[in-house]
Each structure stands twice: as C-alpha cells, then as structure tokens.
C-alpha positions in Angstrom: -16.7 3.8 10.8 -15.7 7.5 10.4 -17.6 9.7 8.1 -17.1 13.6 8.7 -14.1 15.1 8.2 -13.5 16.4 11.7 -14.3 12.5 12.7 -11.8 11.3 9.9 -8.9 13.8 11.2 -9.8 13.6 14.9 -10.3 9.9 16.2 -10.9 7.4 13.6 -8.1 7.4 11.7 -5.3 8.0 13.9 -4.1 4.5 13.8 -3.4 5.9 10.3 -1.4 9.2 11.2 0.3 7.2 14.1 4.2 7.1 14.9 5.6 3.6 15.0 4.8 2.3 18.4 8.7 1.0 18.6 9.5 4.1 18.4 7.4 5.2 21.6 9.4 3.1 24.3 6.8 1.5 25.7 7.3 -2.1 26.5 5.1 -4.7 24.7 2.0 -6.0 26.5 2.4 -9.8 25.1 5.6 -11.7 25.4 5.3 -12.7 21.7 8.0 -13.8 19.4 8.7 -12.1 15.8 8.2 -15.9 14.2 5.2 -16.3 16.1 3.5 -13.3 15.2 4.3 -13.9 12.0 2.8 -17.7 11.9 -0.7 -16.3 13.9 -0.6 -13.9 10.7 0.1 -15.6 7.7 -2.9 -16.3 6.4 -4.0 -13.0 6.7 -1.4 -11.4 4.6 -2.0 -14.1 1.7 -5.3 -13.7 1.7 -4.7 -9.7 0.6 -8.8 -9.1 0.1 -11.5 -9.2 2.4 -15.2 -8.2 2.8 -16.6 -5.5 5.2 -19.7 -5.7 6.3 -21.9 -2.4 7.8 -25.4 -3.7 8.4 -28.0 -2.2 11.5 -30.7 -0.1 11.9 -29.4 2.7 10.0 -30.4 0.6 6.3 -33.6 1.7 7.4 -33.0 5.4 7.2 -30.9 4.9 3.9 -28.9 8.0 4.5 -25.9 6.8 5.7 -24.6 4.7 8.6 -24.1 8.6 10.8 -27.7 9.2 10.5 -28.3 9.5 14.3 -25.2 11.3 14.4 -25.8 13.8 11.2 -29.2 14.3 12.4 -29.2 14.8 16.1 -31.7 11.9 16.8 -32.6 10.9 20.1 -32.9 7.3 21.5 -36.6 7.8 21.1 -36.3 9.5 17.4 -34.4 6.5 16.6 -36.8 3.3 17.8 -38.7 3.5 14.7 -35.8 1.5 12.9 -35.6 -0.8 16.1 -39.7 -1.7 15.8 -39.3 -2.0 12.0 -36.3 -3.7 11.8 -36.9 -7.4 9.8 -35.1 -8.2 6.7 -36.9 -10.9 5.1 -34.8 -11.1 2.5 -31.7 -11.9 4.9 -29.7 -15.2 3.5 -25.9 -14.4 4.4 -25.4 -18.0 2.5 -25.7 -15.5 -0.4 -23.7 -13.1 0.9 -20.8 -15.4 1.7 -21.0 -17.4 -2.1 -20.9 -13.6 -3.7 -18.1 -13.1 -1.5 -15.8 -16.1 -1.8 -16.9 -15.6 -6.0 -15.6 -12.0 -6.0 -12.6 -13.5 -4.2 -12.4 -12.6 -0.8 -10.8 -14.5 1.9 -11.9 -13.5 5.1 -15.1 -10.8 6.3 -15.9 -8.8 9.0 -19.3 -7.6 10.2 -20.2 -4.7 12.0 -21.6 -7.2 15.2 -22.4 -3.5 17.0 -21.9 -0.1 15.2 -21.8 3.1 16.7 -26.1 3.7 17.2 -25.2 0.7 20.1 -27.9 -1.6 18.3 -26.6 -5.3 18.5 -26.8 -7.8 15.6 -26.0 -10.5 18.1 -28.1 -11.7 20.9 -26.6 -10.4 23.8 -27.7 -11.1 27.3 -26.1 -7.4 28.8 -29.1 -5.5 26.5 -32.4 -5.7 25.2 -31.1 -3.4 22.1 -30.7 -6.6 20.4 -32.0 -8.2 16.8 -33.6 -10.9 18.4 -36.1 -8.1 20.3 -37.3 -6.8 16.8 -39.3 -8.4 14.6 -36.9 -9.9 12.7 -36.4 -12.5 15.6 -32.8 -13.8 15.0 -29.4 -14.1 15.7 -27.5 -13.0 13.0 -24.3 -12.8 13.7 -24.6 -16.8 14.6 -26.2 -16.7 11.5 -23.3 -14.8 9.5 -20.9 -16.8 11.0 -22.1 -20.4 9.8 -22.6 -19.0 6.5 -19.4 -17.8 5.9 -17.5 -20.4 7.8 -19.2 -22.6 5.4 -18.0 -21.3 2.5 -14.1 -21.6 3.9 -14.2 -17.6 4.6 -12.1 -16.6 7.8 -14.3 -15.0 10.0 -14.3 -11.4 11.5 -16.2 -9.0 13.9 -16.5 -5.4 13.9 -17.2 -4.0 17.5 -17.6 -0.5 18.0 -16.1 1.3 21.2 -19.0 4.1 20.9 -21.9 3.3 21.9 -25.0 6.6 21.5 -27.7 4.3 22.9 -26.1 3.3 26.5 -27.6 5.3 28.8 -23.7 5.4 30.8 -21.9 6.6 27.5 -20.0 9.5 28.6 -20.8 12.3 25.7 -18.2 13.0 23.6 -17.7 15.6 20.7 -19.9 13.1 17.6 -22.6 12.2 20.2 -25.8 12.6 18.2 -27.2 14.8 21.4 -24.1 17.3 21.2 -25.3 20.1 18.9 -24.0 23.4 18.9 -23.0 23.9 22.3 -19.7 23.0 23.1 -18.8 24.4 26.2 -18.1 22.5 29.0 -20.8 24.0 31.3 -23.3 21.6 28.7 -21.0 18.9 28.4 -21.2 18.8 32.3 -24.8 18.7 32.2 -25.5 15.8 29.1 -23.1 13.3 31.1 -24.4 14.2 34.8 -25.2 10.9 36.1 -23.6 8.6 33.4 -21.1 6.4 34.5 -18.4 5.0 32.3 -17.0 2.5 34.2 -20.3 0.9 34.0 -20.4 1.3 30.1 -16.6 -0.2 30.3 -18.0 -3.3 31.8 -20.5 -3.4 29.9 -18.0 -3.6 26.8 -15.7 -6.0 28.3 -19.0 -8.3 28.7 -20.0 -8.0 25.3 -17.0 -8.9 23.5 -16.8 -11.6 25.7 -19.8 -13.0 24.3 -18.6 -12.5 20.6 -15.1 -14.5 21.7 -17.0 -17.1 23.4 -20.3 -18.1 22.1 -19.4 -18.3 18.2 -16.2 -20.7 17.9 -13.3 -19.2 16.0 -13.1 -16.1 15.9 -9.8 -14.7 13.0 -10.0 -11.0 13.2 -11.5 -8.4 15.6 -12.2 -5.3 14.2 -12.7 -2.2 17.3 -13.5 1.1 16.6 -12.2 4.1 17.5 -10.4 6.1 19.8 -9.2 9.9 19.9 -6.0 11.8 19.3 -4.6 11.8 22.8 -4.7 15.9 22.4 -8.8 15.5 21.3 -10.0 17.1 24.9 -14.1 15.7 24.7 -12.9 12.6 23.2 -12.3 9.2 23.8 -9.0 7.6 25.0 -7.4 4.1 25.5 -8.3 5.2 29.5 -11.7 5.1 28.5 -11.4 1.2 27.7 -9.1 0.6 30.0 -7.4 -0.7 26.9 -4.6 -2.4 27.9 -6.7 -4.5 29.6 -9.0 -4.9 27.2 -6.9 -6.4 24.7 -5.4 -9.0 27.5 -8.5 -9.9 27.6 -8.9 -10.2 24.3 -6.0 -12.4 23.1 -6.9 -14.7 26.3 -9.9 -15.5 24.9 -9.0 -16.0 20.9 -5.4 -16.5 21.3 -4.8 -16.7 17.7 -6.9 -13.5 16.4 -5.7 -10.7 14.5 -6.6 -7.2 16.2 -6.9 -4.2 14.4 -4.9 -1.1 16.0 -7.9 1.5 17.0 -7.6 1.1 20.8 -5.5 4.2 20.8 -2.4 1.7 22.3 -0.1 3.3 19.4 2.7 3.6 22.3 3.0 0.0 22.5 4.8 -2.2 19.9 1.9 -4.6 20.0 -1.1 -2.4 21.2 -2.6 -3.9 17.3 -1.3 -6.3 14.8 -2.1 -3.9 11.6 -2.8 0.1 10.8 -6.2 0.8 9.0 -5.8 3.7 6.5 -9.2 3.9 6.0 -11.1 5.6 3.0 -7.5 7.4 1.6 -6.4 7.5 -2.2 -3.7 4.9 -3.8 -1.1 7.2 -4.1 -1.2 7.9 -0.2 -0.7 4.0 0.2 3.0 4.1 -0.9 4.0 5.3 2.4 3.2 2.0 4.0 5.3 0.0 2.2 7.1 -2.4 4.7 4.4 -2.0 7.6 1.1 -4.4 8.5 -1.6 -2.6 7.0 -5.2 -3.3 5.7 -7.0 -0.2 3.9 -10.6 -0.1 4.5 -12.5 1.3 1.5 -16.2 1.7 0.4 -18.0 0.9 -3.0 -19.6 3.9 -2.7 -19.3 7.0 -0.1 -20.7 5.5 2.8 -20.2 2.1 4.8 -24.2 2.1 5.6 -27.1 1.5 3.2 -27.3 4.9 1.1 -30.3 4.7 -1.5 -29.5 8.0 -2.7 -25.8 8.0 -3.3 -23.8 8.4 -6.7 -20.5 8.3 -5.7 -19.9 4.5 -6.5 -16.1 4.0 -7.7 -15.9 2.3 -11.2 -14.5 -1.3 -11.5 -10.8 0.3 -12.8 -11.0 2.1 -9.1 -12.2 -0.9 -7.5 -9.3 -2.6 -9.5 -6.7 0.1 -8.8 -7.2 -0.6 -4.9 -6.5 -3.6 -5.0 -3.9 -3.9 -7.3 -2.0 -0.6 -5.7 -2.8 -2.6 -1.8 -0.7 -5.7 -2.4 1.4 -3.7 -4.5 2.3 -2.3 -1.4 2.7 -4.9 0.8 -1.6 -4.5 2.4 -4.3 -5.9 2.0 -8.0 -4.2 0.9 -11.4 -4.8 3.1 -14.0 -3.4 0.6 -17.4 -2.6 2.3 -20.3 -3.4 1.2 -23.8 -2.1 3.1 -26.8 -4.4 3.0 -30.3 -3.2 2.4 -33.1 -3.2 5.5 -34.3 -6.4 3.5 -30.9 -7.8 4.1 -29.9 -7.9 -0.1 -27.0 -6.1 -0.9 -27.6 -3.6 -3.0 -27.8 -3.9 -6.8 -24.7 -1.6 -7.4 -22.7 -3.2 -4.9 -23.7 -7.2 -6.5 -22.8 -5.7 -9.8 -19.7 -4.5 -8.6 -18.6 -7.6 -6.6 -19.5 -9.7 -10.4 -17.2 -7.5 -12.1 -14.4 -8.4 -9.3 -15.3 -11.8 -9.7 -14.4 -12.4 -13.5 -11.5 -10.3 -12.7 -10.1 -12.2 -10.1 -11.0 -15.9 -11.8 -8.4 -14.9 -13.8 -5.8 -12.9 -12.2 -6.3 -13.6 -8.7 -2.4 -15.4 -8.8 -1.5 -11.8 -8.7 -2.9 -10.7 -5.3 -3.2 -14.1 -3.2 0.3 -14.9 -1.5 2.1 -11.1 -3.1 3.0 -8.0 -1.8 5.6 -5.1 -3.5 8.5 -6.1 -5.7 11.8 -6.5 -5.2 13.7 -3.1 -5.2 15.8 -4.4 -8.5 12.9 -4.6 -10.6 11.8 -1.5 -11.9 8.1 -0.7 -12.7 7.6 0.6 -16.1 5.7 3.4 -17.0 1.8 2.0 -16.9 2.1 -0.6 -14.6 2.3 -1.9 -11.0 4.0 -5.1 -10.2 3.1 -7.4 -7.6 5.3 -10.3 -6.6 5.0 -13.9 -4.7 8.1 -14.6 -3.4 7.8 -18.2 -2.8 7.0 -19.1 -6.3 9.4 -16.6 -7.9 6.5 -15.2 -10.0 6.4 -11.4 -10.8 3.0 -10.1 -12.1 2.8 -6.7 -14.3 -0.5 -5.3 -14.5 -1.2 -3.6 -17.4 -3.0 -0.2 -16.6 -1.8 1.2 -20.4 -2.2 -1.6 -23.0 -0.9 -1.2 -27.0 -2.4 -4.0 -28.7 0.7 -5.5 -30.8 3.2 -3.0 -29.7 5.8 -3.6 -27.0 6.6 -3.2 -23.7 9.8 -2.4 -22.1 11.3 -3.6 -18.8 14.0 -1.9 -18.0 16.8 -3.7 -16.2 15.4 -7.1 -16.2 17.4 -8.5 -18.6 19.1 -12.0 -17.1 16.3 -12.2 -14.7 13.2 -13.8 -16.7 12.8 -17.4 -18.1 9.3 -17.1 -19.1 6.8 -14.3 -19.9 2.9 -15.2 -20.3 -0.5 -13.4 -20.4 -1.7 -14.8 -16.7 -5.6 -15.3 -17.4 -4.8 -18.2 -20.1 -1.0 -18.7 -19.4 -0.8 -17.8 -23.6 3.4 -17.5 -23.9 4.7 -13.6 -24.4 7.3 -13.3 -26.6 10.2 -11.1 -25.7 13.5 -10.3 -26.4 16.6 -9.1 -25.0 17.9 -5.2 -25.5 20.8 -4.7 -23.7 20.1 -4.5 -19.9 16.4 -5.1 -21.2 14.0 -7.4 -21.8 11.3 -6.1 -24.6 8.1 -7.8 -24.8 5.8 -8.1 -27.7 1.9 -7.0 -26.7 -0.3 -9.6 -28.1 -2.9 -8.5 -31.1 -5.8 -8.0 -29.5 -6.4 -6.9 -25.9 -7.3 -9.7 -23.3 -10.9 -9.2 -22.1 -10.2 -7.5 -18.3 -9.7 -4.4 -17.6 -6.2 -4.1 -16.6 -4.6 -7.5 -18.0 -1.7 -8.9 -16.2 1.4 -10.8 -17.2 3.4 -13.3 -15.0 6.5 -13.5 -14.8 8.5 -16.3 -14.0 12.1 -15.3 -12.9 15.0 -17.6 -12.5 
C-alpha cells in the first residue's frame, strides 16, 4: 500500500480520483452482462467488512511496511530480515477465528508486497518464505485457515516489485534518492528488462490462481497517473492482458481497479479510496467501492506508533461505509512472530461485541432510501430485502426522545436492535417521535431497527 503523500496523490490512489470509466469510451474488455456481474458480486456487497492483511519481512524492521523505501536500503541492506525471518508464533487459525469473531466476511493478504519478498512458495524465485528459516508456505497455510472458518478468501499482489533485478526504477524505488534527472534514471535501469519482470508477474499470479483452489478477490497494487512521467502505467503490465488472464483463470473473482484500466468500463469491479476520512466517502454513494483503512497509521508492523483510531473511529467507518453503499477492509499488521499485535486484538474484541449485536445493521445494507431523512446524530443504514431501516445512535439522551422527521406512515415497529427491546413512539404530524429508553444500551453507538411497512 501507499504511504507518502506524493505516493498517495501520485499512483496509489488514483483508482480513487478516477473518472467513471463509461465515461471514457473505451469498449469493455469482458462481454459480461449487468445481472451477471451483479450475481459474481453479491456476496461481496453483503458481506460489507473484511480483513486486510500486511505481513513480510518489513515486521522485522517494525517501522513501517515503506522501510526499504523510506530508508534507501539495498537488496543486500535488506537480507537481514530475509535470514531472520521465522515467526514461531504463526497460527493464522487464530487469525481467522479473531476475524470471523470481529465479524468479517472475507480477507485479503498481502501474498507479495512491494520489497518483492513472497509469502508463497513460488517456483519463478528463491525470495520466498519457504528459503528462510521459517520453512513454510503460508499463504497455503492462510488459506485453509480461513477457508475453514467460512471466510471468503483474498490475495494482495503487488505490481512493484524493489527486489527483481529487471524492475525498471521508477520515482519510490528505494535506490532513487535525490537525483532525479533522467541522466541517473538512465543509468539505475541500464540493463533491466521489464518485459522479463512482466512475465515474471504473469507467472506468479498464475500460481496464486492455480495452486490454492478458490480464489474470491484479487487485490493488485498500483499503477501511476497516466501524466506521472518515471511511473508505472497499465503498459507496464500489459494490463489488459493481464486481467484476461486473470478472469480466465478464477472466472468468478472480484478484482480490485489499480491496473490503471480506468478507461475501460470493466478494467475493475470496485474503486479503493484508501486511508481517506468519512466525510470524503459521501461522494461514492451509488458506485462499487471498498475503503481500505488501517488500525493505526501504517499497514506494516509499527512498534513505535500512536496513531491507533479509537473504537467510535473504528465504528464510524464502518457504519459511515455501508451507510454509503461500500464496504470497509480494516488492516491489520502481524508481528515478525506472526501474533497480531496487542492493540490491533484489542481493537478487533471491541468490534466483536459490537457487531454480536448490531451486525444486522451492516450485513446485507447499504444507504437509505432518499425519503427517509437522517436526523441530526445519526446515520441510517438500510436492508432492502427485509424492509429494515437501522438508526445508529451517534448522540444518545437517555429517556428523552428522538425525532424522525417525515417518517410518519412508514414504520410498524421500532426496537433497540442488540435485544429487540420494543421502542415506543408516537406520531407528530408528518413525524414519528420516539421515546429513548432510561438508560443507555452498553455499545458505543446503539442502533435501532426499524421495521417499515
């Protein structure tokens, strides 16, 4: 994933700032039906909350997942990790039960980040898990474990690759420092080949669609702005082809839209704001769209970090997500012992007795009809195929009221959702008034369904 600034405005996220690819007048590249789109996708847009994964060589370091980057470390700086790397404490049968328990529906692992270093045992490189001492596969690993657990299953693949000795440089490559000028771009890339690193892409992600079963979502990162001149473009992937290949191989997977194919209609199935505030997630109301979002600042293993969002911010995403029609894919970065970290397990428990009780809000939901008005303090999700409209309760006045403006005619029953205790109301005119129970329920923001006629 991104991290810099530059990064964030440059390449990663412009599947974010992106036009609608309709727009662009390309034609599409699959001959795919609207209804059958919408069937390969359904369970993605119920599920509404996922689980990222960023696990490699950079827990080691513990200062974030751009150390090689941030640092300007060479391949040989770097090996340290790679001859240290062996996470005793590895059991991703914990990972997935903490998952499923804090509610999440699918995951996706980072199988290869941008340091190149594979979790997978791949036969195109010996930059591999299985060639440290941990000795293992595990992404086979991750994959039973969570496919155990009833988890749909997804891998991260980065495009970028710092290790490959045929990796054209670009503007983040951890060996371009201060000198940008062309005459030392010229000089870091003479003999590297991309077309050779393009293959060696395409053989890779063959191995991750064919070796593992099932594979639900595929998660590549990133490609430039087109106007980005020492950046990287769908060319560079030969992208098109790419994702042919792709959808040949997993003909029912869900693709994330970083291949920089924005001028096609179906060059991805879903945008990725990644890392941006609620109240910039309005503006995707009525488009596929997952936000990607951290516990703390960083998608690696950060020891040192304090900037870990509070469960109420933790909430607020994912309340404000399906609020908006997306889903939320909250990271979480395991330690070079393989635990997750003690801040992200406590956050995951406080999502867990959150969603035990509330989850009917967020499975199945997206934004609310346009007649129903939210009232000041809340967000409303709805599920339209049970006719249930859920008001989540971001101010709460013990044994006051609460107004709905304009739903008056529209409501047969109003109840607190984590017991299904009855709310009283009344009618007002052209609304409905209801009366706050006595004491606050024990979650942080409480929710009440709605069942309308």
């Amino acid at each position: 994933m991104g991290s810099l600034k530059k990064v964030f405005l440059s390449g990663t996220c412009v599947a974010v700032l992106a036009a609608s690819a309709a727009a662009q007048g390309k034609p599409p590249i699959f001959n795919e039906s609207a209804a059958h789109k919408q069937e390969r996708m359904q369970w993605w847009a119920d599920a509404r909350f996922g689980m990222f994964i960023h696990w490699g060589l950079y827990s080691l370091a513990a200062r974030h997942e751009w150390v090689k980057h941030n640092e300007h470390m060479t391949n040989e700086e770097y090996q340290k990790y790679f001859e240290l790397y062996n996470p005793d404490y590895f059991d991703p049968r914990k990972w997935a039960a903490e998952a499923r328990a804090a509610g999440m529906r699918y995951a996706v692992l980072t199988t290869k980040h941008h340091d190149g270093f594979c979790l997978f045992d791949s036969k195109y490189t010996d930059y591999k898990a299985t060639n440290t001492p941990a000795r293992r596969d595990l992404v086979r690993e991750y994959v039973d474990a969570f496919r155990a657990q009833g988890l749909k299953i997804g891998f991260y693949y980065s495009l970028l690759d710092w290790h490959h000795p045929d990796y054209t440089m670009d503007d983040v490559h951890p060996l371009v420092q201060t000198d940008t000028s062309q005459a030392n771009y010229d000089r870091l890339n003479k003999g590297r080949d991309m077309a050779k690193y393009r293959q060696y892409l395409r053989d890779q992600i063959t191995e991750l669609l064919t070796n593992y079963g099932k594979i639900d979502v595929l998660w590549l990162d990133w490609t430039w702005n087109k106007g980005d001149k020492r950046g990287k473009h769908a060319e560079d992937w030969d992208a098109v082809e790419l994702i042919k290949m792709v959808r040949k191989l997993q003909p029912g997977i869900i693709i994330n839209n970083r291949l920089g194919l924005d001028d096609y209609p179906d060059g991805g199935d879903f945008v990725t704001p990644e890392q941006v505030s609620t109240k910039t997630l309005e503006k995707y109301k009525g488009k596929t769209w997952e936000t990607c979002q951290t516990f703390s600042g960083s998608w690696g293993y950060y020891r040192d970090e304090t900037s870990w969002k509070t469960h109420r911010q933790l909430l607020d995403l994912l309340i404000t997500s399906v609020a908006n029609g997306g889903n939320l894919i909250l990271n979480v970065g395991p330690t070079a012992r393989g635990e997750f970290d003690y801040r992200a397990t406590g956050a995951l428990d406080s999502l867990s007795y959150w969603m035990h009780a509330n989850s009917k809000s967020i499975y199945d939901c997206t934004y609310a009809p346009g007649s129903f008005t939210q009232p000041e303090g809340t967000k409303l999700t709805y599920n339209p195929a049970a006719k249930r409209l859920y008001v989540h309760l971001y101010q709460f006045m013990a044994g006051g009221t609460l107004t709905l403006p304009g739903y008056a005619g529209k409501i047969k029953y109003a109840q607190l959702l984590n017991d299904e205790s009855e709310i009283l109301y009344t009618t007002e005119g052209s609304d409905v008034v209801l009366k706050m129970p006595k004491a606050r329920p024990p979650y942080e923001i409480p929710v009440i369904e709605l069942m309308l006629k």
